[in-house]
PDB file of N, CA, C and O in Angstrom:
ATOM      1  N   UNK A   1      67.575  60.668 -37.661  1.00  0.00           N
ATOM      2  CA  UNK A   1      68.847  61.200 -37.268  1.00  0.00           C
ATOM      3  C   UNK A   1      68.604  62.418 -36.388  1.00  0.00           C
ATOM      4  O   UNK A   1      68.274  63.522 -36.821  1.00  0.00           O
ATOM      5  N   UNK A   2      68.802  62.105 -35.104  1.00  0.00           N
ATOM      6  CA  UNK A   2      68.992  63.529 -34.520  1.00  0.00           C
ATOM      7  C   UNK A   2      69.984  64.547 -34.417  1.00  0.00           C
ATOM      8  O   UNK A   2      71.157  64.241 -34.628  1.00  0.00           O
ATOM      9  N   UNK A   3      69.607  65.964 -34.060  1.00  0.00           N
ATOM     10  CA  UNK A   3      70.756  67.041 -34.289  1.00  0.00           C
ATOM     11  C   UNK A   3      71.252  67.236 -33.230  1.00  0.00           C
ATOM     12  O   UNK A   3      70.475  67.229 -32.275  1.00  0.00           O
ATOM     13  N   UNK A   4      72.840  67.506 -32.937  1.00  0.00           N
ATOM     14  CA  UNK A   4      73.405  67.724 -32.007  1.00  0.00           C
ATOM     15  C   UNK A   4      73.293  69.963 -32.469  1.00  0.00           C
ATOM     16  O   UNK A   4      72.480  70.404 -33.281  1.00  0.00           O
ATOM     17  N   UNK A   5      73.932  70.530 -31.980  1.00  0.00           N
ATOM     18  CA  UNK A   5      73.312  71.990 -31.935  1.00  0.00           C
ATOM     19  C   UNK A   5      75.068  72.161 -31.317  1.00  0.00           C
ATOM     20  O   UNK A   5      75.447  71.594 -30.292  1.00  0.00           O
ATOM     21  N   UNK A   6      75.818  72.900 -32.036  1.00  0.00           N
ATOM     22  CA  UNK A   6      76.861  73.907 -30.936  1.00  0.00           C
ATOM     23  C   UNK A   6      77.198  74.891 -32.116  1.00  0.00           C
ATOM     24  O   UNK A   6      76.821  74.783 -33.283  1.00  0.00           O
ATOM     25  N   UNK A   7      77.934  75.806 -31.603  1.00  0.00           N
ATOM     26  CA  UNK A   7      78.332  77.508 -32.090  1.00  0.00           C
ATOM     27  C   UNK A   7      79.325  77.070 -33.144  1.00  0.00           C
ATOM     28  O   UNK A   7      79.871  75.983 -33.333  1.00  0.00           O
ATOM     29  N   UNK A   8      79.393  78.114 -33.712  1.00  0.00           N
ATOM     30  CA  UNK A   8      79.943  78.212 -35.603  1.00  0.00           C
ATOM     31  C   UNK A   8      81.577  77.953 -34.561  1.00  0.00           C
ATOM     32  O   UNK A   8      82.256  76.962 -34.832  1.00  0.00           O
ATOM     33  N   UNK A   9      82.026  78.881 -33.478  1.00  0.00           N
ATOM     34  CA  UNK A   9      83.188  79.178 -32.942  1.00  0.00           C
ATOM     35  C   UNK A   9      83.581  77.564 -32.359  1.00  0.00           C
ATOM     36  O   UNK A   9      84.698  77.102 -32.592  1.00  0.00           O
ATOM     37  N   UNK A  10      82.720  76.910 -31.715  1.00  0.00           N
ATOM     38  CA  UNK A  10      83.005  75.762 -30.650  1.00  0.00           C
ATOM     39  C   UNK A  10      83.284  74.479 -31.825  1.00  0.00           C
ATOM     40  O   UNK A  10      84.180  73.693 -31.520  1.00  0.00           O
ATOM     41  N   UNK A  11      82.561  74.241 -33.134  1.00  0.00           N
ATOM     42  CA  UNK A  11      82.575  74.000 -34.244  1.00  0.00           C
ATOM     43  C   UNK A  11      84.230  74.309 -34.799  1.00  0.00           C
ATOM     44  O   UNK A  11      85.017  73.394 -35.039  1.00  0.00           O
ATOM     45  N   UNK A  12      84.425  75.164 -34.883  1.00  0.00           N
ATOM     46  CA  UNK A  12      85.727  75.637 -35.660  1.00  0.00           C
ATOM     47  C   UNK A  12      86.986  74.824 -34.059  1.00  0.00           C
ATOM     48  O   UNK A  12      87.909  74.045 -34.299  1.00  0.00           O
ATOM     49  N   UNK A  13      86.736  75.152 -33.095  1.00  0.00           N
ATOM     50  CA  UNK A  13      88.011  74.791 -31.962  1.00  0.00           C
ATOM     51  C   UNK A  13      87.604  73.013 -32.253  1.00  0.00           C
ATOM     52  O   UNK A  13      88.629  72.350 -32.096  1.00  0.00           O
ATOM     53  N   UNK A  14      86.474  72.194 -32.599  1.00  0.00           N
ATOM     54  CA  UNK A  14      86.710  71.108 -32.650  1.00  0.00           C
ATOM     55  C   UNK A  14      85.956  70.488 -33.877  1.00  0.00           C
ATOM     56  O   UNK A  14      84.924  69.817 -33.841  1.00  0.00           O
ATOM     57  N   UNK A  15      86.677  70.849 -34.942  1.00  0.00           N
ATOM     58  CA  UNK A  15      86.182  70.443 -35.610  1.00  0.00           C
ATOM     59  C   UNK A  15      86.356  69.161 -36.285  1.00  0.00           C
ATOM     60  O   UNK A  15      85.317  68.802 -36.838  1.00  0.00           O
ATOM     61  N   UNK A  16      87.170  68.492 -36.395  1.00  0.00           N
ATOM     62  CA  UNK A  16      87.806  67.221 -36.483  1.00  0.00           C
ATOM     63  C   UNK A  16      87.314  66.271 -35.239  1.00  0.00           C
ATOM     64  O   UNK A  16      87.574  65.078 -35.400  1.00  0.00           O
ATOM     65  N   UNK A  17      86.686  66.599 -34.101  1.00  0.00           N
ATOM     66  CA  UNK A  17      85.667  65.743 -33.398  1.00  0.00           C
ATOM     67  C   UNK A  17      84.548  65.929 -33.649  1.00  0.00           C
ATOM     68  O   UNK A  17      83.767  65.152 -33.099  1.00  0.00           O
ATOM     69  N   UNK A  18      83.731  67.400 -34.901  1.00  0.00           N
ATOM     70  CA  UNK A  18      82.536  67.329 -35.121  1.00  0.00           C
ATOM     71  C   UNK A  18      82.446  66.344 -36.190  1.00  0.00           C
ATOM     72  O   UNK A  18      81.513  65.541 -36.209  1.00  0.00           O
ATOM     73  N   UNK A  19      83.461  66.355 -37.184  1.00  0.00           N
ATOM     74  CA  UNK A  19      82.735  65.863 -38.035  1.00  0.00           C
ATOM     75  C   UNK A  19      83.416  64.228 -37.848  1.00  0.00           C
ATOM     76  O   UNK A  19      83.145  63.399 -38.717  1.00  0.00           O
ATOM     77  N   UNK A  20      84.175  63.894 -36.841  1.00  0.00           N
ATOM     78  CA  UNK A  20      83.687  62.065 -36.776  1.00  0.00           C
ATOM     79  C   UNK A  20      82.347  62.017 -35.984  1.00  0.00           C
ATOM     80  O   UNK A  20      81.632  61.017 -36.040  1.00  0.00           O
ATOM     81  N   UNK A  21      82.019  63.106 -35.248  1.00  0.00           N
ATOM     82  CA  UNK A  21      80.590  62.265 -34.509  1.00  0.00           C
ATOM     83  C   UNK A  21      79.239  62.036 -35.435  1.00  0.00           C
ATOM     84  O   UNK A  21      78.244  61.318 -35.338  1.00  0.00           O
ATOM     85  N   UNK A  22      79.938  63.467 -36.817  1.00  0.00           N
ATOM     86  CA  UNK A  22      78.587  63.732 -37.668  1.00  0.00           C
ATOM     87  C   UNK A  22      78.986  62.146 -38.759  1.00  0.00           C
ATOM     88  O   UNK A  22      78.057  61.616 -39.369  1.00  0.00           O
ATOM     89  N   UNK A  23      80.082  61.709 -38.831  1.00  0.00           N
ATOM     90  CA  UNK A  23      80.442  60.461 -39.539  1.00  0.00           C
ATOM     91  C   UNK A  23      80.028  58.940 -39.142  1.00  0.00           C
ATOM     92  O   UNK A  23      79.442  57.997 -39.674  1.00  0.00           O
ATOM     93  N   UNK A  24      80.639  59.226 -37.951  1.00  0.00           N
ATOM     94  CA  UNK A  24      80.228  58.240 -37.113  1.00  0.00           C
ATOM     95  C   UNK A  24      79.095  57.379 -36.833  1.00  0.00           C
ATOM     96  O   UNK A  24      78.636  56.324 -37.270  1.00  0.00           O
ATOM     97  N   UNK A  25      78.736  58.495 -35.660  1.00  0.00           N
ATOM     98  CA  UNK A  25      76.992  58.101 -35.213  1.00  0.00           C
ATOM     99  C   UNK A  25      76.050  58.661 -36.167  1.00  0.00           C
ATOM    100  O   UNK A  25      74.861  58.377 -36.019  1.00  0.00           O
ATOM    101  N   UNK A  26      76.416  59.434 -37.150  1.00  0.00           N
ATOM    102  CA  UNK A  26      75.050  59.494 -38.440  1.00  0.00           C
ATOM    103  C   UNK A  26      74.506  60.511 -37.825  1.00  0.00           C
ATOM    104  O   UNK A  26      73.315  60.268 -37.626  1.00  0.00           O
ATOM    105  N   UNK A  27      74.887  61.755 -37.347  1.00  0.00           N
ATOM    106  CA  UNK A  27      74.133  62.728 -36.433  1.00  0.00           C
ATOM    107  C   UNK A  27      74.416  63.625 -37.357  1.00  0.00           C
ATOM    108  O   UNK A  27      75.332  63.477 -38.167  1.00  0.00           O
ATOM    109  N   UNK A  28      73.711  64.551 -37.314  1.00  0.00           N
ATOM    110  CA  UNK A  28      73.577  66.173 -38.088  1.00  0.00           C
ATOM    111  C   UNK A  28      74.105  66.605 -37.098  1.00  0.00           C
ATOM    112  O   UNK A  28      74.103  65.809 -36.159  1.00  0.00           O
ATOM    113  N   UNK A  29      74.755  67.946 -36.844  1.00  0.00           N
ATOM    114  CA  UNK A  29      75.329  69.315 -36.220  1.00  0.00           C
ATOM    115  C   UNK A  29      75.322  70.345 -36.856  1.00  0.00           C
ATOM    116  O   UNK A  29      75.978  70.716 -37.829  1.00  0.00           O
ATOM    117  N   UNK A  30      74.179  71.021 -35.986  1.00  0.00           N
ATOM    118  CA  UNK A  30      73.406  72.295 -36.567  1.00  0.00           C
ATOM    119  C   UNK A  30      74.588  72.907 -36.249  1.00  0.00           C
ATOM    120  O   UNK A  30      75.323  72.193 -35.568  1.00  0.00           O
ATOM    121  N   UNK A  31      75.061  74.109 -36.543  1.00  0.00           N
ATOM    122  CA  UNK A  31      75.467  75.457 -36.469  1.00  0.00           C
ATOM    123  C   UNK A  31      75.374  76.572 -35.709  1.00  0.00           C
ATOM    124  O   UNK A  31      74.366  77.059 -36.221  1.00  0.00           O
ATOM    125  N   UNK A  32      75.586  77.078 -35.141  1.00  0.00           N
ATOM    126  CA  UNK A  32      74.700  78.113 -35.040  1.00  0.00           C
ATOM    127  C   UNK A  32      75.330  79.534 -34.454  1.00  0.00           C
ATOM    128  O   UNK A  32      76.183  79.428 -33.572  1.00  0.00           O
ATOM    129  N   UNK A  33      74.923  80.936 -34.932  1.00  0.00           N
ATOM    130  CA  UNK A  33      75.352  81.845 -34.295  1.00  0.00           C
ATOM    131  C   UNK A  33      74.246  82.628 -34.010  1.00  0.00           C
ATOM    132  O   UNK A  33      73.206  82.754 -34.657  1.00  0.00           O
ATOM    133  N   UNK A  34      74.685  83.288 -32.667  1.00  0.00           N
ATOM    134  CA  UNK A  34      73.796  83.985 -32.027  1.00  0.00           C
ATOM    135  C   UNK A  34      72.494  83.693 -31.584  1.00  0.00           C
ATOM    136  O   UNK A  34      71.637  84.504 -31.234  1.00  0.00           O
ATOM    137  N   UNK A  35      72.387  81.964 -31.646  1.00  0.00           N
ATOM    138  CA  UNK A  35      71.097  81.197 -31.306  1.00  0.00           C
ATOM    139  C   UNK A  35      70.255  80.967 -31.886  1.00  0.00           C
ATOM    140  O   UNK A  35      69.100  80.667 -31.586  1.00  0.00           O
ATOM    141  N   UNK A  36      71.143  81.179 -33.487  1.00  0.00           N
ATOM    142  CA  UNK A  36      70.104  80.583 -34.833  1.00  0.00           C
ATOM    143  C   UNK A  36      70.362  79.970 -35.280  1.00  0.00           C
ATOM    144  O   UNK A  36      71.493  79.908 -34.797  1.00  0.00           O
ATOM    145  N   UNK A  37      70.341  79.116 -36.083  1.00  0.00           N
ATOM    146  CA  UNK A  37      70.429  77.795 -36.873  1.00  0.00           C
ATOM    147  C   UNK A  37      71.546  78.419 -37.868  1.00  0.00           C
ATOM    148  O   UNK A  37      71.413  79.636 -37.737  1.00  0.00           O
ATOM    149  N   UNK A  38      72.102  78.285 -38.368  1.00  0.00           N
ATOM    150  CA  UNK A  38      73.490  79.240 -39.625  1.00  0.00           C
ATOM    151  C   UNK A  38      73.514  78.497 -40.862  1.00  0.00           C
ATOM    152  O   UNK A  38      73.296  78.799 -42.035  1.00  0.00           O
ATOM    153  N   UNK A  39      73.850  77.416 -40.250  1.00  0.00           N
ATOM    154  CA  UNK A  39      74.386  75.575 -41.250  1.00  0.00           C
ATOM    155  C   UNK A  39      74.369  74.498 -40.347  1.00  0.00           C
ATOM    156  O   UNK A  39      74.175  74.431 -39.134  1.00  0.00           O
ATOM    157  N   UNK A  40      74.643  73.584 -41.309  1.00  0.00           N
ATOM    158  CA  UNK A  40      74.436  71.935 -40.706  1.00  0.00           C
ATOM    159  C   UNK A  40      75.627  71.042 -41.535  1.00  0.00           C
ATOM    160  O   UNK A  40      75.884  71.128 -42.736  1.00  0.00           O
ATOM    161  N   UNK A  41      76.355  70.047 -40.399  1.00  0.00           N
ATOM    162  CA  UNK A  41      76.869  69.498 -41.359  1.00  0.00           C
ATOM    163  C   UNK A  41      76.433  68.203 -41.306  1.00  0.00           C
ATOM    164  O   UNK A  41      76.002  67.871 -40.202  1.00  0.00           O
ATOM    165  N   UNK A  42      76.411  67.267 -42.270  1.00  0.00           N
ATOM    166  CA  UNK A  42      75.657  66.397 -42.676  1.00  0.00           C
ATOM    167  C   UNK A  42      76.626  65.039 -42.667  1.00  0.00           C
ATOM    168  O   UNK A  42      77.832  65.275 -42.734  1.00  0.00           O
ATOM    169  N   UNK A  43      76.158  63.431 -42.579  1.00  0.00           N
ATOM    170  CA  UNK A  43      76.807  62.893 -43.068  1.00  0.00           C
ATOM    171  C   UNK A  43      76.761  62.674 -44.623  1.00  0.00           C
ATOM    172  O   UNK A  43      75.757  62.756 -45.331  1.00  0.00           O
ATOM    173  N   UNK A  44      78.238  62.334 -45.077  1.00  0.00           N
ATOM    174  CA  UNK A  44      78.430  62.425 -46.511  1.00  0.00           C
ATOM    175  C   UNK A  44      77.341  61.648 -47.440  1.00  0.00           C
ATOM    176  O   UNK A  44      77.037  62.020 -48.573  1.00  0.00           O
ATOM    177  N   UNK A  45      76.834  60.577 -46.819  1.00  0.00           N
ATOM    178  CA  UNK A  45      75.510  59.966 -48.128  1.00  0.00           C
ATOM    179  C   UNK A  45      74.429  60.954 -47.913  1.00  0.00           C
ATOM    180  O   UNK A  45      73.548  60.961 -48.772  1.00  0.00           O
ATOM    181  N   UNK A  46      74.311  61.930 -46.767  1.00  0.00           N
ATOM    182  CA  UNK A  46      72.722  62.510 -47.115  1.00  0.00           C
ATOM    183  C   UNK A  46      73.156  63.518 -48.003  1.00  0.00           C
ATOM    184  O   UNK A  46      72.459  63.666 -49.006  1.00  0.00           O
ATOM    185  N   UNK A  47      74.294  64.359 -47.852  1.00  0.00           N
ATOM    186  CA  UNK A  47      75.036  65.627 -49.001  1.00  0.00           C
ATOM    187  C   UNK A  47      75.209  64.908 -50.156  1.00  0.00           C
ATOM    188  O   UNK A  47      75.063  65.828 -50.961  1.00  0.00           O
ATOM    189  N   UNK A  48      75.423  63.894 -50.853  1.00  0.00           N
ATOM    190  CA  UNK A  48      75.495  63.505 -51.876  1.00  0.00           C
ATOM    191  C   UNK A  48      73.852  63.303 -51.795  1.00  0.00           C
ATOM    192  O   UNK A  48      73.277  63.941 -52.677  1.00  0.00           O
ATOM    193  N   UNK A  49      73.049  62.613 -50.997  1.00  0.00           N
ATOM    194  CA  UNK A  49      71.654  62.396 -51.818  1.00  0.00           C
ATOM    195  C   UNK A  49      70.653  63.886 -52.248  1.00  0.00           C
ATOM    196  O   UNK A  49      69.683  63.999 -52.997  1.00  0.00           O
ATOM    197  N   UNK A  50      71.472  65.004 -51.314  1.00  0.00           N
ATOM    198  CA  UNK A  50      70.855  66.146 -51.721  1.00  0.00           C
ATOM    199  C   UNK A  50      71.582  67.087 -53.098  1.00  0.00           C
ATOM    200  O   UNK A  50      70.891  67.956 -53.629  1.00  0.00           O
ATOM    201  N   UNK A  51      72.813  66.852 -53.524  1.00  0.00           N
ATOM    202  CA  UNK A  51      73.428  66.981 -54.662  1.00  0.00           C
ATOM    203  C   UNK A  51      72.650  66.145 -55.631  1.00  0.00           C
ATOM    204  O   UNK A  51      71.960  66.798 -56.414  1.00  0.00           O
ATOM    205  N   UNK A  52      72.601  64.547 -55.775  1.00  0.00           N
ATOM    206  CA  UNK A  52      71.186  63.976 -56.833  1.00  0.00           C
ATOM    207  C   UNK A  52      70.154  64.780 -56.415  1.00  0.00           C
ATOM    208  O   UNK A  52      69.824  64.867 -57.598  1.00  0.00           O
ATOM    209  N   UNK A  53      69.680  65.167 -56.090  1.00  0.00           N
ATOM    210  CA  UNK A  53      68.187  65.769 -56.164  1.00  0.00           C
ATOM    211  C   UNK A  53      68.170  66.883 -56.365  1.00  0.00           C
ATOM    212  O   UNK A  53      67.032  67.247 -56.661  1.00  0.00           O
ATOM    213  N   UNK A  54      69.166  67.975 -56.358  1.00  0.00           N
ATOM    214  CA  UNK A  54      69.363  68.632 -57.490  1.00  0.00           C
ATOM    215  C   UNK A  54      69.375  70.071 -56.762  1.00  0.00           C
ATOM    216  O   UNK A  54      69.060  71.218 -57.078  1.00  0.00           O
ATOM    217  N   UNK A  55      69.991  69.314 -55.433  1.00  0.00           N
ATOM    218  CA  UNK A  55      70.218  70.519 -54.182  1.00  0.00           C
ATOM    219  C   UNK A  55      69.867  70.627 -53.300  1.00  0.00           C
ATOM    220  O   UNK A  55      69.360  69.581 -52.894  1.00  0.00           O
ATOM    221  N   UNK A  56      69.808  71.648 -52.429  1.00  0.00           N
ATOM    222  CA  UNK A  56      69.230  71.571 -51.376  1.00  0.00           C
ATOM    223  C   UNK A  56      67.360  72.313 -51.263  1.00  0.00           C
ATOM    224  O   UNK A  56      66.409  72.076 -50.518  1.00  0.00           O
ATOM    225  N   UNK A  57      67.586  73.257 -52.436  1.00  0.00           N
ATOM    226  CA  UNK A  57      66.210  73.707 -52.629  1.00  0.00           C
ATOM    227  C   UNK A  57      65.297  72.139 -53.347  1.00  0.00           C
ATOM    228  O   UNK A  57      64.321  71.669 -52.763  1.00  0.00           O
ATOM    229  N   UNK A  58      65.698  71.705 -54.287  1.00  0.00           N
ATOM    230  CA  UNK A  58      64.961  70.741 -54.885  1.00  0.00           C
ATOM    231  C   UNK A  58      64.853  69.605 -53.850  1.00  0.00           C
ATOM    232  O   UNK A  58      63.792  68.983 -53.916  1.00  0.00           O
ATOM    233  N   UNK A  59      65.780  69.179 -52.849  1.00  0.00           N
ATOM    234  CA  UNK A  59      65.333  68.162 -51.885  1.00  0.00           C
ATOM    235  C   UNK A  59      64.724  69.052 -50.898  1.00  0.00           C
ATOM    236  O   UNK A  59      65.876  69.129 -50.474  1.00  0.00           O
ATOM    237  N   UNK A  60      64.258  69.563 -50.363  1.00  0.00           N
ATOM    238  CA  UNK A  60      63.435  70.161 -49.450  1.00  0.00           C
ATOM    239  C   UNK A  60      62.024  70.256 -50.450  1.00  0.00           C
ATOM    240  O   UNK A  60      60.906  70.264 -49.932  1.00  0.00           O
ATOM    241  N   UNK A  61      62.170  70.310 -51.565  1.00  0.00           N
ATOM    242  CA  UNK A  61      60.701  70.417 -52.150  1.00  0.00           C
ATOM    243  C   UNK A  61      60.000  68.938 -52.504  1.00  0.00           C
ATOM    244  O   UNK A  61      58.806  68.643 -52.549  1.00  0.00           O
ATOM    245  N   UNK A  62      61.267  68.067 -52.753  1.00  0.00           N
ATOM    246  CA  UNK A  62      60.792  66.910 -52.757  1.00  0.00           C
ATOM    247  C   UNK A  62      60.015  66.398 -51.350  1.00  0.00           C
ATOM    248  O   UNK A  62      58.829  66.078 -51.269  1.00  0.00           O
ATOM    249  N   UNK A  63      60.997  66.409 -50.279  1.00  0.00           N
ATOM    250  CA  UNK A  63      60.117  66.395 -48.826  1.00  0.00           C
ATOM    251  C   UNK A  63      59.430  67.151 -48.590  1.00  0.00           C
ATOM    252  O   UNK A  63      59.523  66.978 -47.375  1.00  0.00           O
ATOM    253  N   UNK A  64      58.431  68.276 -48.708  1.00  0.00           N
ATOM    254  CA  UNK A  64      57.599  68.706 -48.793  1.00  0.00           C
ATOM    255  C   UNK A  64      56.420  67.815 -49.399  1.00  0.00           C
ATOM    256  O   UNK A  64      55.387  67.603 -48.764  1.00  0.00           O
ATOM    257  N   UNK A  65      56.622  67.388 -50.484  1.00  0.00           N
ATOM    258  CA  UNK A  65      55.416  66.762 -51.297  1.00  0.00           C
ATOM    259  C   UNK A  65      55.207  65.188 -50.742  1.00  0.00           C
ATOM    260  O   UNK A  65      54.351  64.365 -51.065  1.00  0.00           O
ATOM    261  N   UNK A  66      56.111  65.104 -49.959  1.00  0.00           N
ATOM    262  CA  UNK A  66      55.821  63.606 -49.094  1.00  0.00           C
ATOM    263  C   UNK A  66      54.814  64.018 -47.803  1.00  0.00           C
ATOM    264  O   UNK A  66      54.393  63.095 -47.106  1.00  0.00           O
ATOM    265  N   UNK A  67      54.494  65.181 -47.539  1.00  0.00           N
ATOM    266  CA  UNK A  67      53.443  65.336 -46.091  1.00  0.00           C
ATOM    267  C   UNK A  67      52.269  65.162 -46.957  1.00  0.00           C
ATOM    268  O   UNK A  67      51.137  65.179 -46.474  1.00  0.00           O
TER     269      UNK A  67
END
């Protein structure tokens, strides 16, 4: 899944076209203010598969131990 990238502000003026494209085409949309990463919004089966795993710290540690 690749990330599309726009501002917390450009995000908020369209946000009801971010999140069908993040629905849609299965794309992440990073966040970002001031040219940093902030948040991401996700499609809804990967936020539920990171809620089973027991978050977002515990799924990042799980993918970790897969390298």
């Amino acid at each position: 899944m690749d990330a599309d990238s726009l501002t917390i502000s450009e995000a908020r003026a369209n946000l009801s076209d971010v999140v069908a494209r993040v629905r849609l085409l299965r794309r992440c949309a990073l966040l970002t203010q001031r040219g940093k990463a902030r948040a991401a919004l996700v499609p809804a089966e990967l936020g539920e598969a990171i809620n089973k795993a027991g978050g977002p710290d515990a799924a990042l540690a799980i993918l970790s131990k897969r390298d």
